[in-house]
Backbone as JSON, one array per atom type, in Angstrom:
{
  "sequence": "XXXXXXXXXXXXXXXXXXXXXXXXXXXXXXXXXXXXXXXXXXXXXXXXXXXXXXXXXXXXXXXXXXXXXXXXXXXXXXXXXXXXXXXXXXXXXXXXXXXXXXXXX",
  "N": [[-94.56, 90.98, 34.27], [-95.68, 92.39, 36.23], [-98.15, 91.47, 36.84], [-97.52, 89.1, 38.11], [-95.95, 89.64, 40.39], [-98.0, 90.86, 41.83], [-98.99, 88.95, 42.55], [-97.37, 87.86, 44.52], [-97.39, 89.41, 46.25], [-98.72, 91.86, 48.69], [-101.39, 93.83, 48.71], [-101.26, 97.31, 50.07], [-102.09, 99.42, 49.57], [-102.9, 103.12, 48.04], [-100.74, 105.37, 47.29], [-97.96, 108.46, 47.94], [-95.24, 110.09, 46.54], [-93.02, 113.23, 46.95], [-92.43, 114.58, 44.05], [-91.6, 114.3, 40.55], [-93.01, 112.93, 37.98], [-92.63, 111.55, 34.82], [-93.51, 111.17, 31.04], [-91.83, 108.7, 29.47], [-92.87, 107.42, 27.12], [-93.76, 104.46, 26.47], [-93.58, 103.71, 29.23], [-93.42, 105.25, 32.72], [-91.28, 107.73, 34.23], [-89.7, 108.37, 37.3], [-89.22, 110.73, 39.69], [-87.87, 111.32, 42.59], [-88.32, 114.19, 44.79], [-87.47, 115.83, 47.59], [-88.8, 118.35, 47.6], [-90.47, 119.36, 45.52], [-92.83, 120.91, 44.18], [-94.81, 118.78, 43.18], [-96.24, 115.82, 43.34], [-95.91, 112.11, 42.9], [-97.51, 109.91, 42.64], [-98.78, 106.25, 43.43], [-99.15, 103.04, 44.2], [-98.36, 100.83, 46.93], [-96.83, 98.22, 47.66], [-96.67, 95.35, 49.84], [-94.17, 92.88, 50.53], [-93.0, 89.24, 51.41], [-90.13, 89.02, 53.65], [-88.79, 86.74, 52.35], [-89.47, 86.22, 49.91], [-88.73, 89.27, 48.9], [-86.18, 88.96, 48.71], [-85.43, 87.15, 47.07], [-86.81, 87.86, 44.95], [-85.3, 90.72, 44.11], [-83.16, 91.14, 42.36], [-84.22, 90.02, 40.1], [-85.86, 91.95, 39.73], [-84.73, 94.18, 39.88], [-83.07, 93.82, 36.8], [-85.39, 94.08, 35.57], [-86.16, 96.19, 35.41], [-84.02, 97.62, 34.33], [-80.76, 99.45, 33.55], [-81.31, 102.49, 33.59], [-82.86, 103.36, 35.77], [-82.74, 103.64, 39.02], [-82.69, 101.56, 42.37], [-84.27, 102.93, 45.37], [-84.29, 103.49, 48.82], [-87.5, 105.25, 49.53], [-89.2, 107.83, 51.91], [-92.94, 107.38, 51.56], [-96.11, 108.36, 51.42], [-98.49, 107.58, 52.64], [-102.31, 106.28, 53.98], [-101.97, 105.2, 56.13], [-99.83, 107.03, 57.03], [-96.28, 108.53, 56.77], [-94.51, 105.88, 55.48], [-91.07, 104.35, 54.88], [-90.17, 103.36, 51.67], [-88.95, 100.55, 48.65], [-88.72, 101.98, 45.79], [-88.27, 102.48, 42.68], [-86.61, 104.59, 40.7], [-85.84, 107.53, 38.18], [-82.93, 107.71, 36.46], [-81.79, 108.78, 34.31], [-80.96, 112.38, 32.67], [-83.74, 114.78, 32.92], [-84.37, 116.62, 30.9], [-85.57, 117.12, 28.58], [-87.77, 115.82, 28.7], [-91.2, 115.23, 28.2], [-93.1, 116.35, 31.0], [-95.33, 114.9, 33.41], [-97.8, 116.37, 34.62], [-99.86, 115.93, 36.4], [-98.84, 113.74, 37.88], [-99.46, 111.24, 37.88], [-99.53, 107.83, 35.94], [-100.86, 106.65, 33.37], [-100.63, 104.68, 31.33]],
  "CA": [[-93.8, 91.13, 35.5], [-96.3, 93.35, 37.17], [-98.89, 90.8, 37.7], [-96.25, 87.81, 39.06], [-95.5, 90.25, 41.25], [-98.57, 91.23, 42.57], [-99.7, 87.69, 42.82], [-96.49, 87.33, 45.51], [-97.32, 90.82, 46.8], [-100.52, 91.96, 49.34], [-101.66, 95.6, 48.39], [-101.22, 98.0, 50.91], [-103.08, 100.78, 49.06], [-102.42, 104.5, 47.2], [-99.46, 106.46, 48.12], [-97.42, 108.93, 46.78], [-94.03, 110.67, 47.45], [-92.75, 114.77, 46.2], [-91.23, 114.29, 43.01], [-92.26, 114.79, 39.48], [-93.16, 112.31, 36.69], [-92.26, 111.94, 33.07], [-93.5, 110.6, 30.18], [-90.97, 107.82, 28.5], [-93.26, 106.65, 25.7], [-94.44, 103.15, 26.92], [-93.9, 103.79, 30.53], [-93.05, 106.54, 33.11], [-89.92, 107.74, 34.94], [-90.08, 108.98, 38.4], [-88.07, 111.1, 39.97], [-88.11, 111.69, 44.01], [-87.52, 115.9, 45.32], [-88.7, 116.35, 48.67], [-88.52, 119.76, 47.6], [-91.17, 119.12, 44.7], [-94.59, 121.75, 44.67], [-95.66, 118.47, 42.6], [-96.28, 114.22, 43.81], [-95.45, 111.25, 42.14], [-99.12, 108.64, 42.4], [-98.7, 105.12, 42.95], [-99.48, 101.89, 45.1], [-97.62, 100.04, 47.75], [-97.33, 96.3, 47.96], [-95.42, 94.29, 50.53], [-93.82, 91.18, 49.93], [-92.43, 88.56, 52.52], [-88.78, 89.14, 53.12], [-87.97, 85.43, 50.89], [-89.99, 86.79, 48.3], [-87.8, 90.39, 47.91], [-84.58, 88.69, 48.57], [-85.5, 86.12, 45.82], [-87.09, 88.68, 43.03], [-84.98, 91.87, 43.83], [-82.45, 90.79, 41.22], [-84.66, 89.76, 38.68], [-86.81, 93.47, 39.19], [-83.32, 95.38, 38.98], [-82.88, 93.52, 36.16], [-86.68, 94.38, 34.71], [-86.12, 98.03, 35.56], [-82.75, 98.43, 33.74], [-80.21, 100.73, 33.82], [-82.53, 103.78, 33.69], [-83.18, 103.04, 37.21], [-81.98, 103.0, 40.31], [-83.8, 101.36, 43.36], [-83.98, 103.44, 46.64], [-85.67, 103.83, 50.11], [-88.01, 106.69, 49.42], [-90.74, 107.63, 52.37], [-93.94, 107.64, 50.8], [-97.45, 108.83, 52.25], [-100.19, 106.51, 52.94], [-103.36, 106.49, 54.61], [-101.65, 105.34, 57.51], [-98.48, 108.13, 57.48], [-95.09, 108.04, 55.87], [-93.59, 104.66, 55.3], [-89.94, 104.15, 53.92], [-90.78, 102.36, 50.37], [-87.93, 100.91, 47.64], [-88.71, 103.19, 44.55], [-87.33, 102.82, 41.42], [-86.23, 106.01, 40.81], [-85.57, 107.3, 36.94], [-81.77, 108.59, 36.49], [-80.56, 109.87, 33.46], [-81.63, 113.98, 32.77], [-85.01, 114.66, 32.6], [-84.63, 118.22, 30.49], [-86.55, 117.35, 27.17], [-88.81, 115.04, 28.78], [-92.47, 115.61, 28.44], [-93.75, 116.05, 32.3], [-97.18, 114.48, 33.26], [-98.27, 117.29, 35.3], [-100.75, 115.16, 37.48], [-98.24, 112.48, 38.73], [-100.07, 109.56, 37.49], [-99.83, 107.54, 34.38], [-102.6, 105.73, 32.68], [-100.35, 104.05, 30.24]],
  "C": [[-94.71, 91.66, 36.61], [-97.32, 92.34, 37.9], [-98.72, 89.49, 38.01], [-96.3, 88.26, 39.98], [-96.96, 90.75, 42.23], [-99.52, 89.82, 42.89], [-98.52, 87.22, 44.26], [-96.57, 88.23, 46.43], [-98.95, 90.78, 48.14], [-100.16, 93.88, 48.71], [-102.05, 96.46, 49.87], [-102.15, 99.65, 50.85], [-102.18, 102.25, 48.5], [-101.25, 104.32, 48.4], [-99.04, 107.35, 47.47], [-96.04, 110.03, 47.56], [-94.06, 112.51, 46.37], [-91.51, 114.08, 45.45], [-92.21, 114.78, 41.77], [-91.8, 113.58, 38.52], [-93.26, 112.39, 35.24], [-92.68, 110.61, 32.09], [-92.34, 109.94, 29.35], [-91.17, 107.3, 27.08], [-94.05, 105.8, 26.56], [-94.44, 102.8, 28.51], [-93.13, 105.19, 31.39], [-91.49, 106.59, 33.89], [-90.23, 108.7, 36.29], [-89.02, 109.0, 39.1], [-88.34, 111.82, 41.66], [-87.6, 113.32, 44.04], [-88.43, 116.04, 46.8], [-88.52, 117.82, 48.6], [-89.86, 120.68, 46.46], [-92.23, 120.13, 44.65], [-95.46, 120.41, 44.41], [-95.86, 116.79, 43.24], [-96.66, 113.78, 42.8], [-96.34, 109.96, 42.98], [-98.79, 107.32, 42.3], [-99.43, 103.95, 44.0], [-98.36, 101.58, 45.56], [-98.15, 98.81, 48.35], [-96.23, 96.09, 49.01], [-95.4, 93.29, 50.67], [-93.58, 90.55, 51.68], [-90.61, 88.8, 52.52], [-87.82, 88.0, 52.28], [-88.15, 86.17, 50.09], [-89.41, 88.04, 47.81], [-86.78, 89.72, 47.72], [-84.53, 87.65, 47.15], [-85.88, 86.62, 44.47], [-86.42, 90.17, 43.31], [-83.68, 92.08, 42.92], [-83.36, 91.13, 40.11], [-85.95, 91.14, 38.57], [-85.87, 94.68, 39.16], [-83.35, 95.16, 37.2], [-83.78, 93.98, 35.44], [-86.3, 95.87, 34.27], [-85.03, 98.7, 34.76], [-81.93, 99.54, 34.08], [-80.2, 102.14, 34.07], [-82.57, 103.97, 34.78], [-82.58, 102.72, 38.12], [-82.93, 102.78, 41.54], [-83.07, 101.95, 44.73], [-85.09, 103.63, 47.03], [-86.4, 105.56, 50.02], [-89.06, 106.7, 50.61], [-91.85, 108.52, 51.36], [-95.23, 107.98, 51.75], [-98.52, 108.12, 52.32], [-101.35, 107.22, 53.55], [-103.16, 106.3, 56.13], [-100.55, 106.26, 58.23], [-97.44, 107.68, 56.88], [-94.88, 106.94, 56.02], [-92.63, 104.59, 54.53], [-90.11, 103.06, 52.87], [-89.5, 102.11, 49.51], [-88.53, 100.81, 46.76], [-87.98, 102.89, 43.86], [-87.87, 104.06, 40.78], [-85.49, 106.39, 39.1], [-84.05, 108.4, 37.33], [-81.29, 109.05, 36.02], [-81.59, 111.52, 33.63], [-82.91, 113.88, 32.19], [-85.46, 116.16, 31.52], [-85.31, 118.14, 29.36], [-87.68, 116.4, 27.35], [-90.25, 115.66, 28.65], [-93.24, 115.24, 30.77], [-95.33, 115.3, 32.47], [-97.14, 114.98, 34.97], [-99.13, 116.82, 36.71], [-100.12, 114.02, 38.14], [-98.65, 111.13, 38.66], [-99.76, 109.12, 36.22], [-100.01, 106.12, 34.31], [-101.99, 104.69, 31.71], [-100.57, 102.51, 29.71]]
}
């Protein structure tokens, strides 16, 4: 899925919003706080507006129920930009954190 998507995508470069990330096992869950001490590490692509309206089904669908997609602003190199984030939703209380906001997985 990831690299379909970034074959329809341009890369916009790092970013990263206040939140805190969690280990799932096989991938992470990320959870927005603008209230956070800690940031949540990633990239920002932007599509053409065909190309979301035509795969933002079928990347709900990827993302599952776990997830909910929302406008988060995120921090660039060029200053906040409002980004849609999939955002992890059930409780995060026995999760393992990953302290550094990135994951390598």
């Amino acid at each position: 899925m990831a690299q379909d998507l970034r074959q329809k995508a341009r890369l916009l470069g790092p970013a990263f919003f206040p939140g805190r990330l969690y280990d799932l096992g096989t991938y992470p869950g990320a959870v927005y706080d603008p209230m956070a001490q800690t940031n949540v590490y990633g990239e920002v692509y932007s599509f053409t507006e065909s190309v979301w309206k035509q795969e933002q089904e079928t990347l709900d669908d990827y993302e599952g129920d776990e997830y909910v997609r929302a406008v988060v602003p995120v921090q660039t190199a060029d200053g906040l930009v409002d980004c849609w984030t999939y955002l992890f939703k059930p409780p995060t209380d026995s999760l393992p954190l990953i302290a550094l906001g990135r994951y390598f997985g």
